[in-house]
C-alpha positions, 0 to 999 in steps of 0.5 A, a space after each residue: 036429848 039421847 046419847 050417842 050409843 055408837 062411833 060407828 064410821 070412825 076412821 080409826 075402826 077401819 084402819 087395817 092396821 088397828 083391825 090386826 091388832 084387835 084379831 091377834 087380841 081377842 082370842 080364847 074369850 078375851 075382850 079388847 076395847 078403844 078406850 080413852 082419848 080416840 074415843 073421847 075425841 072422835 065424839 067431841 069432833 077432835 082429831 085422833 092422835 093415838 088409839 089407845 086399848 083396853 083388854 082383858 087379856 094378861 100382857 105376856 099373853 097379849 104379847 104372845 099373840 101379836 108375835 104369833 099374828 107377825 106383829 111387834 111387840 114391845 114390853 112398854 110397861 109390862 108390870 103395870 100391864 101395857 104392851 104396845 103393839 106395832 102394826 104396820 109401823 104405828 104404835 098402839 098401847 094395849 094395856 090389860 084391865 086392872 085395879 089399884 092395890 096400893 098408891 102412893 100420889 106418885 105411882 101406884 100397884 095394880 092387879 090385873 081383872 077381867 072387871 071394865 066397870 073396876 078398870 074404868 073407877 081406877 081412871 082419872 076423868 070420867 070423858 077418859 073412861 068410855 070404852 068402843 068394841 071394835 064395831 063401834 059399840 059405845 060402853 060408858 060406865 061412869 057417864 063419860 059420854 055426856 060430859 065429853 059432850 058437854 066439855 065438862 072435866 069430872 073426876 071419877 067417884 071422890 076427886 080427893 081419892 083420884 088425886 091422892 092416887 097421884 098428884 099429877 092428876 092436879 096439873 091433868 085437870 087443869 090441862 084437860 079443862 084447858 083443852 077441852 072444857 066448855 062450862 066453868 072448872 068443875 067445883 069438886 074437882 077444883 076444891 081438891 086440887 087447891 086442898 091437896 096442892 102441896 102434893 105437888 112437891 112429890 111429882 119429879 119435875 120431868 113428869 110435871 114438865 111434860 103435863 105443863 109442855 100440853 097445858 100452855 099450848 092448849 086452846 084455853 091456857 091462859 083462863 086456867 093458869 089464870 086460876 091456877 095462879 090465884 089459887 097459889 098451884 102455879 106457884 108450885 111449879 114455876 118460879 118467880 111470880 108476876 107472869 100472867 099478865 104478859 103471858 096473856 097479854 103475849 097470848 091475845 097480841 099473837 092472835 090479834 096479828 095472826 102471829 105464831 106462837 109456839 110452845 118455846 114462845 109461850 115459856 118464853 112469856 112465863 120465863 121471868 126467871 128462865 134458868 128456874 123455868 128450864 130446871 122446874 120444867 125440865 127443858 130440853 137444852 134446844 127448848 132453853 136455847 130457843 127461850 133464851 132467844 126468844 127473851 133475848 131479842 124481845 129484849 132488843 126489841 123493846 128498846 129498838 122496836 123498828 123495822 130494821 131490828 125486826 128484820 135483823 132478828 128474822 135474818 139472825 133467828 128466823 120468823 117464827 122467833 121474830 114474831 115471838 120476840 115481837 110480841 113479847 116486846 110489845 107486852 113488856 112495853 104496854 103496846 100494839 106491834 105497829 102493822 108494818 113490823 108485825 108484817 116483817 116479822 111473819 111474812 119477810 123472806 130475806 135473800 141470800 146476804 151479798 156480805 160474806 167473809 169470802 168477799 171480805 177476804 178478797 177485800 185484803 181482811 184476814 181471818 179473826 176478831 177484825 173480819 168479824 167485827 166487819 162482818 157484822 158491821 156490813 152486815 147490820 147496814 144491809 138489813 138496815 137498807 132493808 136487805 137489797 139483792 144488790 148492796 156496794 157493801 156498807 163501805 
């Protein structure tokens, strides 16, 4: 079977906006070529999120042309060559050609080339080294182009070498294989990654949070996490142990029931230690405050799971929350989510409460602890009545 030679037709190559920046590049003999994710995922059949460029062309010149051209230029990255472009109110990152002098498992010191073949030895897996000119022309120096067809994540040259560059390339061959791996994790590349695990312990936790945010939400997270687990990586990164089980369980009950289940729910079914799993991931304080309530009503709902708890949660934190919670409940307790509490929980759109504080007031109680305490009192006989538009109250 031939490989493919081209992506011509792909959106992105006629966008408008992309051909800007690839004319305000390539001037004076510079090249300018798509690399890496648009590439890869116009191949595979997968949606384009970012266009990413590589070129020959030094960044304070790239920046000078596309100021010249009328376009924004921002210095994202300048000293390890990247300049991303604004064209027509999108961003595209145009980074110059270069090769590692010196890492260090965290960050490395690059100089800047004219070389595609040392530009593309210096990256991380061969699917991310393909290269596009702008009319579609395919460049594969590394063999990038069968492997992404064939869903197969394969370090660059010596994985050992890759992941001494920097160790999140550990967490990124995981998450790469989770999302788009077809064939069994890559045995090489496996090897390295539970040899050189304890390099883990160099990445700062903002930079593993953002890898492991992509990973649990990924297609095929639980597989690996699976392994990631039994061969004590995971243990690096979260605390506490013991979680797999729920989470896949929490996985497996969502689908089933077409439930969603987000990334604050798939934290939530990891977090048997919230606090540690906020401050190993770096959670943002919404992310934390969404786990939280997300652990907190599967807590109710384990030892309520009923309808009216279940409608209590979707008038109280929404449906999105409810159905987490739900399922989370059902795999603390070994069981399926009834069909009826499984419908509330996605599907019930409570009206309006008919119980409010102004119609307290009227009723003689006085701000403070007594009106809410009734408040909350008339409020739990609605939605225990089911959430009637007309309700005399709960007195």
């Amino acid at each position: 079977m031939s490989l493919p030679v081209s992506i011509v037709g792909a959106p992105f190559l006629g966008d408008p906006a992309f051909r800007r920046v690839i004319a305000a590049i390539e001037m004076d003999g510079d090249r300018a070529r798509v690399v890496g994710g648009a590439v890869r995922n116009t191949l595979i059949g997968v949606p384009v999120d970012d266009v990413d460029i590589a070129t020959t062309a030094r960044p304070e010149v790239v920046a000078a042309r596309a100021t010249a051209a009328g376009l924004k230029a921002v210095p994202t990255g300048i000293a390890h060559g990247t300049v991303t472009i604004v064209s027509s109110g999108r961003p595209f990152e145009v980074t110059t050609l270069r090769t590692d002098l010196e890492t260090n498992g965290r960050h490395a010191v690059v100089a800047f080339t004219r070389d595609w073949a040392g530009d593309a030895g210096r990256r991380d897996f061969t699917m991310n080294a393909i290269y596009a000119d702008a009319d579609g022309s395919l460049h594969d120096p590394v063999g990038g182009i069968a492997d992404a067809l064939a869903g197969r994540v394969r370090f660059i040259g010596d994985p050992v070498e890759r992941i001494e560059e920097d160790y999140l390339r550990i967490l990124r061959f995981f998450r790469f294989h989770a999302r788009y791996g077809r064939v069994e994790l890559d045995k090489r590349g496996l090897e390295a990654a539970v040899g050189l695990q304890e390099g883990i312990g160099q990445l700062s936790r903002e930079r593993i949070g953002a890898e492991m945010r992509k990973l649990v939400t990924a297609v095929g997270a639980e597989p690996a996490l699976t392994v990631m687990d039994r061969t004590g990586i995971l243990a690096k990164i979260l605390p506490g142990g013991g979680v797999l089980a729920r989470f896949s369980t929490t996985i497996d009950l969502a689908l089933r029931h077409d439930l969603p289940f987000g990334l604050e729910a798939r934290l939530a079914a990891l977090a048997v230690d919230r606090q540690g799993l906020a401050g190993a991931l770096r959670l943002s304080g919404r992310e934390d405050k969404r786990v939280e309530t997300i652990v907190q009503w599967g807590g109710e709902l384990a030892a309520r799971m009923d309808e009216a708890t279940v409608r209590l949660v979707v008038v109280r934190a929404g449906n999105e929350v409810a159905s987490a919670a739900l399922v989370l409940a059902a795999a603390e307790q070994g069981c399926d989510p009834k069909a009826n509490l499984v419908q509330i929980a996605r599907d019930f759109r409570p009206p309006e409460s008919p119980v409010t504080a102004a119609r307290l007031m009227a009723e003689g109680y006085v701000p403070g602890p007594g009106l809410g305490a009734e408040l909350r009192r008339r409020e739990a006989a609605w939605i225990a009545a089911g959430c009637p538009d007309k309700f005399n109250g709960g007195v």
